[in-house]
C-alpha positions as CSV (number, residue, x, y, z in Angstrom):
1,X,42.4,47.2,-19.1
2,X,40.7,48.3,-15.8
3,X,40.1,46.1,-13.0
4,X,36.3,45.9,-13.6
5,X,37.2,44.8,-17.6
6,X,39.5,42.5,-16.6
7,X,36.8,40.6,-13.9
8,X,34.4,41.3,-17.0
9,X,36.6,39.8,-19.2
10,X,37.8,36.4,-16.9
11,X,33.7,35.9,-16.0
12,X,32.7,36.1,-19.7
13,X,35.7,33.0,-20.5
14,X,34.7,31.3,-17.4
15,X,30.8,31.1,-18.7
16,X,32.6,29.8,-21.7
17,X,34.7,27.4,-20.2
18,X,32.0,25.8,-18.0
19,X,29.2,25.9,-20.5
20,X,30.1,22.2,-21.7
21,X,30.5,21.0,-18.7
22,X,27.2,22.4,-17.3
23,X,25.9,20.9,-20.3
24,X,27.5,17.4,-20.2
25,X,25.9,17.5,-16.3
26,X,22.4,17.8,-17.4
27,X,22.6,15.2,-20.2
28,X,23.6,13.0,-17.8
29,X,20.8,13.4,-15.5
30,X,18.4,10.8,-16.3
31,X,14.7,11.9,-17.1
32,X,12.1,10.9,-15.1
33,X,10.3,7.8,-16.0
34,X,6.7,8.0,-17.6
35,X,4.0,6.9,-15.4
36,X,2.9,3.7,-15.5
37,X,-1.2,3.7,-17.2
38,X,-4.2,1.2,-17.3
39,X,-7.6,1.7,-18.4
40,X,-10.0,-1.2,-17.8
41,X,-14.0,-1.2,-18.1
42,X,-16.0,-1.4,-14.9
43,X,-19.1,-3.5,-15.4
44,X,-22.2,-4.1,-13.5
45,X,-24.1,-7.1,-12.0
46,X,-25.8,-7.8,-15.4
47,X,-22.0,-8.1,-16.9
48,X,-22.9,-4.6,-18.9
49,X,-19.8,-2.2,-18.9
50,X,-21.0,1.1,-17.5
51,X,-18.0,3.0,-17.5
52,X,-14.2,2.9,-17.0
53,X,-11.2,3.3,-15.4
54,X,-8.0,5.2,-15.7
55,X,-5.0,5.1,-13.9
56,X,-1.3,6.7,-13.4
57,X,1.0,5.7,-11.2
58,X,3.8,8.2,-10.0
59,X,6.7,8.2,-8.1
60,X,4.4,8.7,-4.5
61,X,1.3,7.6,-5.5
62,X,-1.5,6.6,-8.0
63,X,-4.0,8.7,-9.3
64,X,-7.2,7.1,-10.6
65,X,-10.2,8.8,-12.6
66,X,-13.7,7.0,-12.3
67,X,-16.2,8.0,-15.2
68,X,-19.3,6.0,-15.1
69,X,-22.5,6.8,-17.7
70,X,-25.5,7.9,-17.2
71,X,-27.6,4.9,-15.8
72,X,-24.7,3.5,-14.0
73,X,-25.1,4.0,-10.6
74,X,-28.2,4.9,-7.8
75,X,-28.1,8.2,-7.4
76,X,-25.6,8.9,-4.5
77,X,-22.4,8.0,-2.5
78,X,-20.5,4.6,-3.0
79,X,-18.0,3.5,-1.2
80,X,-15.0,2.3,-3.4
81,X,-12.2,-0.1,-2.8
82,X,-9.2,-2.1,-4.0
83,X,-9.5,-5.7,-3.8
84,X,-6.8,-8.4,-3.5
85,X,-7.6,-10.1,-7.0
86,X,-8.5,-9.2,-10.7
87,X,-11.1,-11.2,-10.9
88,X,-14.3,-9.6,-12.2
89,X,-16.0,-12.7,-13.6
90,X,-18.9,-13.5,-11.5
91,X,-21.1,-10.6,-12.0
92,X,-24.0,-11.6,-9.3
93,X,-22.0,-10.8,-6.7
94,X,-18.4,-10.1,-7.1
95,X,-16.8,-12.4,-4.4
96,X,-14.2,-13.8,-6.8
97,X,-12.1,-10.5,-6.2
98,X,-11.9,-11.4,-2.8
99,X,-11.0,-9.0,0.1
100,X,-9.2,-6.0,0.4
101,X,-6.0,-5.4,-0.9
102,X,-3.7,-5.5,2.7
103,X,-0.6,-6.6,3.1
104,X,-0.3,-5.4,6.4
105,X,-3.4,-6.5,8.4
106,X,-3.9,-2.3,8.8
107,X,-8.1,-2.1,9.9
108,X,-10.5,-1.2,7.3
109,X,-11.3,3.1,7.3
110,X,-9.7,6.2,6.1
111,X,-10.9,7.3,9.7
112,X,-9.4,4.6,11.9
113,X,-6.4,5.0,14.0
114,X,-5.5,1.5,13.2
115,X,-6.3,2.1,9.3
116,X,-6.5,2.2,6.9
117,X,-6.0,-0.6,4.6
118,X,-4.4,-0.3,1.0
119,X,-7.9,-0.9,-0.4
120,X,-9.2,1.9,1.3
121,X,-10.4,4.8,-0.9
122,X,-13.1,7.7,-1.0
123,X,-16.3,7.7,-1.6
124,X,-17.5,8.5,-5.4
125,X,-20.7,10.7,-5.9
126,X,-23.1,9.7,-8.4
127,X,-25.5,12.5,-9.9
128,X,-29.5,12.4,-9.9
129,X,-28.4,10.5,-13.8
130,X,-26.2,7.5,-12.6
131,X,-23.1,9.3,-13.8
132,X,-19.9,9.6,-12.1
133,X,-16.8,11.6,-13.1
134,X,-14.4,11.6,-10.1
135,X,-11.0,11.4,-9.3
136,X,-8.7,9.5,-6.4
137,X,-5.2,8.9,-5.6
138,X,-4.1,6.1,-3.2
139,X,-0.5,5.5,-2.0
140,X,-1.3,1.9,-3.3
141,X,1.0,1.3,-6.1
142,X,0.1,0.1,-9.8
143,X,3.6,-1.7,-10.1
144,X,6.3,-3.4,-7.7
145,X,6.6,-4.6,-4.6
146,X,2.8,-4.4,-3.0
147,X,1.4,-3.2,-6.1
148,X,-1.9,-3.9,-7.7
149,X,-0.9,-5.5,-10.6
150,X,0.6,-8.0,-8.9
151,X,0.6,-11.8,-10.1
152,X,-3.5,-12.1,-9.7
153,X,-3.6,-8.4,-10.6
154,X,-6.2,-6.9,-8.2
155,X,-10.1,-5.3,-9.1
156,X,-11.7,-1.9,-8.2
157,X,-14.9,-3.0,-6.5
158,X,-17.7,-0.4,-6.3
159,X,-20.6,-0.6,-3.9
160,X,-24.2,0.0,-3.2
161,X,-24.1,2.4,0.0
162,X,-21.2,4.8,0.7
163,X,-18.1,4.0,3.3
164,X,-18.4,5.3,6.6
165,X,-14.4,5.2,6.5
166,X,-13.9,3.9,10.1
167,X,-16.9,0.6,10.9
168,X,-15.2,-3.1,10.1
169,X,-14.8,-4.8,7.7
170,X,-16.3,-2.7,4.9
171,X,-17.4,0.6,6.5
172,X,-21.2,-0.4,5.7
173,X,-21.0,0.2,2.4
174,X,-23.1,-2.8,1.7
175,X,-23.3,-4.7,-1.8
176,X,-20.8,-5.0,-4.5
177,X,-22.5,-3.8,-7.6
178,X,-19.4,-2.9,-10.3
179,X,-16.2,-3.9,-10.5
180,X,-13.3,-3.7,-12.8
181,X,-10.0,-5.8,-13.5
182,X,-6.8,-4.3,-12.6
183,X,-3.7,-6.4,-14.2
């Protein structure tokens, strides 16, 4: 047998040899968990749902989609935010979902050196119809420590007038006119 056969030869049984083990090695690495999901209607100041929510959370953040009907909105941007608790039930005015979600005091903006908060989001564009389609991501968690479905569960909390990002406490973004339970 030449040289070259032989190293041929001794690669080919090595391939063999190690094929279980390479095999037995990826087995055992685990598979990444699924994201954690929630869907959960956003409703207006009448108590009428105009739309939903939808969101996965990943390993370094969450990603949320927005879709709201036709109707739903004033035309325009609105300033969006999590708030502290999932508690969507007084439809006039919202206040039962409290304040921000912000563990650690951080000022209200996605422009502010001392921001932002975890409540903080973008703004969401409605069309000429009311509709929105859109989609976010936030570092907020759905799940453990911090997360918003924590033991009061939080609320996404739309407004009337779109978030400056940086002026306190809200960035101006004015009234709360939909909201939806996260929990």
């Amino acid at each position: 047998m030449t040289r070259l056969a032989t190293l041929v030869a001794l690669g080919a049984a090595g391939a063999v040899l190690a094929g279980p083990a390479l095999a037995q090695q990826k087995a055992e690495t685990p598979a990444p968990a699924a994201p954690q999901t929630l869907e959960s209607p956003i409703t207006n100041n009448k108590g009428d749902t105009i739309g939903k929510i939808s969101i996965r959370d990943g390993a370094n953040s969450l990603v949320m989609r927005v879709a709201i009907q036709a109707g739903g909105l004033t035309p325009g941007w609105h300033g969006i935010h999590f708030h502290a608790v999932g508690d969507c039930s007084d439809t006039e005015k919202f206040e039962k979902s409290k304040a921000h979600v912000n563990h650690d005091q951080s000022k209200h903006g996605l422009l502010n050196a001392e921001g932002p908060d975890e409540g903080d989001l973008p703004n969401v564009f409605a069309n000429a119809d009311g509709s929105v389609n859109a989609e976010v991501s936030s570092e907020t968690s759905l799940t453990g420590e911090g997360g918003l479905r924590d033991g009061d569960g939080s609320a996404l909390v739309i407004h009337a007038n779109e978030d400056d990002h940086n002026t306190q406490p809200i960035g101006g973004a004015g009234a709360r006119v939909a909201c939806a339970v996260i929990k």
